[in-house]
C-alpha positions as CSV (number, residue, x, y, z in Angstrom):
1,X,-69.6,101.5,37.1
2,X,-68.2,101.9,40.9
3,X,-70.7,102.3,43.4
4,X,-70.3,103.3,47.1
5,X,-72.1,101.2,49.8
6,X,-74.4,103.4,51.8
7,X,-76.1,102.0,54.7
8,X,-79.5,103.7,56.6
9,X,-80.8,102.8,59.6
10,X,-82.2,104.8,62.9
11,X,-85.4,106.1,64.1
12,X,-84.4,110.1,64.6
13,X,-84.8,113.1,62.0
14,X,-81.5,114.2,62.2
15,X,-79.0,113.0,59.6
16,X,-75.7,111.7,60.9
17,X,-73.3,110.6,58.1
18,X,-70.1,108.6,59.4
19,X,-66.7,107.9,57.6
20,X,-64.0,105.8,58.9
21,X,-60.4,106.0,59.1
22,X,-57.7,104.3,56.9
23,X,-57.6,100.5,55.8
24,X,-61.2,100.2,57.8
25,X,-65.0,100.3,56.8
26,X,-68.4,101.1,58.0
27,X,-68.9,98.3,60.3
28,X,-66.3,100.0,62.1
29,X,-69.2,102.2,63.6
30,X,-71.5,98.9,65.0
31,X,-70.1,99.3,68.9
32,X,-72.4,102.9,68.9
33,X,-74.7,102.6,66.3
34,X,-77.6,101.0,68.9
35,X,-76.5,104.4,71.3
36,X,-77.3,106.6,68.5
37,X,-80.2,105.2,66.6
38,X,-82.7,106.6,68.7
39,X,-81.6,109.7,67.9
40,X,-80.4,110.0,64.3
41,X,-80.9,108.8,60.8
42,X,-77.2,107.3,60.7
43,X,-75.9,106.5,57.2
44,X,-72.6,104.5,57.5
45,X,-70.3,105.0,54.3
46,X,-67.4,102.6,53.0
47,X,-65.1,105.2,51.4
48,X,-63.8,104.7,48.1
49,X,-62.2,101.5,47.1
50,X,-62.7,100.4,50.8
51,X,-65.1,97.3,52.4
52,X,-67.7,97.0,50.0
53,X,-67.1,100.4,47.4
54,X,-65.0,97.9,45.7
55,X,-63.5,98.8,42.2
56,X,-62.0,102.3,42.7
57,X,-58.8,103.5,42.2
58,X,-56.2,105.2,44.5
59,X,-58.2,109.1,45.1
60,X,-57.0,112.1,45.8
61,X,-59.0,113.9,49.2
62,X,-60.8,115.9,46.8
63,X,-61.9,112.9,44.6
64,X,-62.9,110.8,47.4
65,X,-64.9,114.1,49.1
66,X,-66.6,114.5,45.3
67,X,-67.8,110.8,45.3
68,X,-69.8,111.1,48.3
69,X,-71.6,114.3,46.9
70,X,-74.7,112.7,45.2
71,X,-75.8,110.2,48.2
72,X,-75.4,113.3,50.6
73,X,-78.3,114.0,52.7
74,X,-79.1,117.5,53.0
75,X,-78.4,119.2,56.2
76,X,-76.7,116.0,57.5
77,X,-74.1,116.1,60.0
78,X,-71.3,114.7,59.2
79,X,-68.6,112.9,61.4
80,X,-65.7,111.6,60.4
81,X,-62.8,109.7,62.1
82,X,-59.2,110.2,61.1
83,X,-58.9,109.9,57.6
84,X,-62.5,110.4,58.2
85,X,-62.3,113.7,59.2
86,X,-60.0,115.0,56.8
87,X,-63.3,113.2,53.8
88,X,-65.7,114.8,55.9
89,X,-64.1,118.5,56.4
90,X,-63.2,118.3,52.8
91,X,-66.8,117.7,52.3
92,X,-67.9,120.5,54.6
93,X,-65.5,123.4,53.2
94,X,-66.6,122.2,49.2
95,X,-70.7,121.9,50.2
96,X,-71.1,124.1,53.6
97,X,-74.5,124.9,52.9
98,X,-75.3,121.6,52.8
99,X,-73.7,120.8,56.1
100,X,-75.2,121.3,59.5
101,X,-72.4,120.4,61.6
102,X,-69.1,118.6,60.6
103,X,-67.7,116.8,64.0
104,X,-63.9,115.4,63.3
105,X,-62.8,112.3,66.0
106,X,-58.7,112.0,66.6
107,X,-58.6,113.7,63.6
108,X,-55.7,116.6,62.3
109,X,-56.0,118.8,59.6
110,X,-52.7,118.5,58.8
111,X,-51.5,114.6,60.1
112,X,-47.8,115.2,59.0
113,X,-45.5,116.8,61.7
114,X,-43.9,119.3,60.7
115,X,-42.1,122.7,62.0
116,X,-43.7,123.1,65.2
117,X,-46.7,121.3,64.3
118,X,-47.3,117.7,66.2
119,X,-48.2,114.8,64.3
120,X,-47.4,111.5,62.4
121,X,-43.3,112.0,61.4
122,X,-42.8,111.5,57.8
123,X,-40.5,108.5,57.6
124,X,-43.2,106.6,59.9
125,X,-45.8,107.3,57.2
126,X,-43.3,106.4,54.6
127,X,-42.5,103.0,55.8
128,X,-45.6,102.4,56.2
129,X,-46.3,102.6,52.3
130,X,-43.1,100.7,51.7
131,X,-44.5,97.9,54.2
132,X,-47.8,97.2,52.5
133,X,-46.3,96.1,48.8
134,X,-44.1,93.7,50.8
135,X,-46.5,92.5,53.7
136,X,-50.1,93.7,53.1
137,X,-51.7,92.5,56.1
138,X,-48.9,93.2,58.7
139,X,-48.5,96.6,58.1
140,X,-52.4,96.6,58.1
141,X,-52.7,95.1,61.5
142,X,-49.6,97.2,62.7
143,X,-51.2,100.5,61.9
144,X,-54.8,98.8,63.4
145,X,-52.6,98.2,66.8
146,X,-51.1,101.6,67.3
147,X,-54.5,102.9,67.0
148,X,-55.5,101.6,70.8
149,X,-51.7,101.6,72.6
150,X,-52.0,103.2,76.0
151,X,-55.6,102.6,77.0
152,X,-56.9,100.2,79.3
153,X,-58.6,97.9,76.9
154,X,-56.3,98.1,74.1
155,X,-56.3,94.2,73.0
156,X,-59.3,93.9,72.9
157,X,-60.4,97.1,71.1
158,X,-57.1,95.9,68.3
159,X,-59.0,93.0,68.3
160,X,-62.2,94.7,67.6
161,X,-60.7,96.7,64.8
162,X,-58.8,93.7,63.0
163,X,-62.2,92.4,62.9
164,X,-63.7,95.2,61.4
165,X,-61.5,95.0,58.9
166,X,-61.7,91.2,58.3
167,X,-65.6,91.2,58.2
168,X,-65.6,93.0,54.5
169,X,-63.1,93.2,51.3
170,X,-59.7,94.5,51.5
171,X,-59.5,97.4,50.4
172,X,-56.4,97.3,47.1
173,X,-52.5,98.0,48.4
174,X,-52.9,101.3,45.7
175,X,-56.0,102.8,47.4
176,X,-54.1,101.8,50.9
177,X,-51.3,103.9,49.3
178,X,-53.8,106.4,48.2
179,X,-55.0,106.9,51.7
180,X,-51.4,107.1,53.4
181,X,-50.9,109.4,50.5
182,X,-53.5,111.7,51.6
183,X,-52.5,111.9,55.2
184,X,-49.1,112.7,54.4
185,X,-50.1,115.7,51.9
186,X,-53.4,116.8,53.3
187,X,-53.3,120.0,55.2
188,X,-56.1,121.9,56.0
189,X,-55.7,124.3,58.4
190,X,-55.9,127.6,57.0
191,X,-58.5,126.2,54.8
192,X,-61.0,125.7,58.2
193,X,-59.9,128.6,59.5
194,X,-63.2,130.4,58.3
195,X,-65.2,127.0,58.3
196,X,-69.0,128.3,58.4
197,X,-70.3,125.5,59.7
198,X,-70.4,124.1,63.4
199,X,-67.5,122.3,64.3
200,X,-66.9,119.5,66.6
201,X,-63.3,118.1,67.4
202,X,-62.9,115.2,69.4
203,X,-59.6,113.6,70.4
204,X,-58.2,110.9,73.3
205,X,-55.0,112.1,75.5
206,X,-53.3,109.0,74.7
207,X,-53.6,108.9,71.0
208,X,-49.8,108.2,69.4
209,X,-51.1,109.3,65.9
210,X,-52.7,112.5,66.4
211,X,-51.2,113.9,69.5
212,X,-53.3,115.5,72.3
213,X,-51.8,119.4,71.3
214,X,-53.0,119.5,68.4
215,X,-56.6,120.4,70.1
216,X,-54.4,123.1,72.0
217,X,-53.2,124.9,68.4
218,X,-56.2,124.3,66.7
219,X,-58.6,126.2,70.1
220,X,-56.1,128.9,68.9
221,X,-56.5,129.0,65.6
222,X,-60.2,128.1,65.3
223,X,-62.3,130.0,68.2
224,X,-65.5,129.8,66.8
225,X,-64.4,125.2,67.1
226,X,-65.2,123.3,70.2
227,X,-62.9,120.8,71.2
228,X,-63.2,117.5,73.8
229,X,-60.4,115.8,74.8
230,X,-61.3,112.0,75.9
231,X,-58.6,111.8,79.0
232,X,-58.4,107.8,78.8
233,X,-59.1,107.1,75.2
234,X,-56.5,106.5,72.1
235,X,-57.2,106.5,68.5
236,X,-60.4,105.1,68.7
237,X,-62.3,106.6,71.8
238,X,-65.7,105.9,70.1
239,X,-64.5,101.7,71.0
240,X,-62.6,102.1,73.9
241,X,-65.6,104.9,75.5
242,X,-68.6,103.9,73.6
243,X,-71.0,105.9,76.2
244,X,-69.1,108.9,77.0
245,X,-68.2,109.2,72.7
246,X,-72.0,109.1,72.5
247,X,-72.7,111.4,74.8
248,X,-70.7,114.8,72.8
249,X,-72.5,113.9,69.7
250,X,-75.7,113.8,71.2
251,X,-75.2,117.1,73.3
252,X,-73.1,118.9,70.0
253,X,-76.5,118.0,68.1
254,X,-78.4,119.4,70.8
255,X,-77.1,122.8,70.8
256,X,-77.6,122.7,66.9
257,X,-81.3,122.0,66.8
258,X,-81.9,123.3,70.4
């Protein structure tokens, strides 16, 4: 039977559930987890067939949203980076009730560009799924590396993601191909539209994967959203900007118990 590795620790009463991003796992989160664990019950999650939830196969968003349902706490928050964020709004739009806030970190509802929509262009995904059958780790470590281009520590936050991934199992080339599969598909924008839960989005001006307009659209199309965008952070602002990352969680779950 597959079971997914949940980790609890932190001395607050507010849940805080976090989900990484593609090819990574929950250790991901250990550069902000001694910020935040003064203030939240933090329960770190390796998705599906990632780091230590070992034996699953490639998931559909759904799926993958569905397996965290029984180890949810109630009234958690939940954040989720990335791939992440599309889990974690999946999540909030299936179970709002049992969501207090849903906070998304360079995150897109919809990753793939298309029309006049920014994002991630389709053959770059798609090579990307025909690179891992032929070099697993390389295309690994590629994707890991555009993740921190353009910011002033960007070696040595690749560095700290490469050893993220390093530090638990590989995750299986079909649930890589699963998870490319479900950024390429996934589009949730209508489907948040009427989200009626608190929403956080958090992005960096430099990210090359999802691109700074997208907060633009999305202040459009989602009002009742609040959106911060990190002006010298990439992919990963919670590695490159530890303190300032820390500090719109903390103030988002102020205004929600406040």
């Amino acid at each position: 039977m597959n079971s997914l590795y949940w980790h609890t620790s932190g001395e607050g009463n507010v849940d805080l559930v976090l989900l990484h991003g593609w090819g990574l796992n929950a250790e991901v989160w250990n550069s902000i987890t001694p910020r935040l664990s003064p203030h939240f019950r933090l329960h770190q999650v390796d998705l599906p067939g990632f780091g230590r939830s070992q034996g699953y196969p490639a998931l559909t968003l759904t799926e993958m949203a569905q397996e965290l349902v029984p180890s949810l706490p109630e009234k958690a928050i939940l954040l989720g980076w990335s791939l992440g964020g599309l889990v974690a709004s999946q999540l909030a739009l299936t179970l709002p009730q049992r969501v207090s806030g849903l906070i998304t970190v360079a995150s897109s509802p919809c990753f793939t560009a298309c029309d006049t929509w920014p994002g991630i262009k389709p053959d770059t995904l798609q090579g990307f799924q025909q690179q891992l059958s032929q070099d697993y780790q390389r295309t690994v470590e590629r994707f890991l590396a555009l993740q921190t281009l353009g910011t002033e520590s960007a070696r040595q936050d690749a560095r700290a993601l490469k050893e993220v991934v390093l530090s638990q199992p590989m995750p299986s080339v079909p649930v890589l191909e699963g998870g490319l599969a479900i950024l390429g598909q996934a589009d949730l924008r209508e489907a948040l539209r009427d989200l009626p839960v608190p929403f956080l989005r958090i992005y960096g001006y430099l990210d090359g994967l999802v691109p700074r307009r997208v907060a633009d659209l999305l202040d459009e199309c989602w009002p009742a959203s609040v959106s911060r965008v990190m002006e010298k952070a990439a992919h990963a602002p919670f590695i490159s900007h530890p303190e300032a990352f820390c500090q719109h969680i903390l103030d988002f779950s102020a205004d929600l118990t406040g």
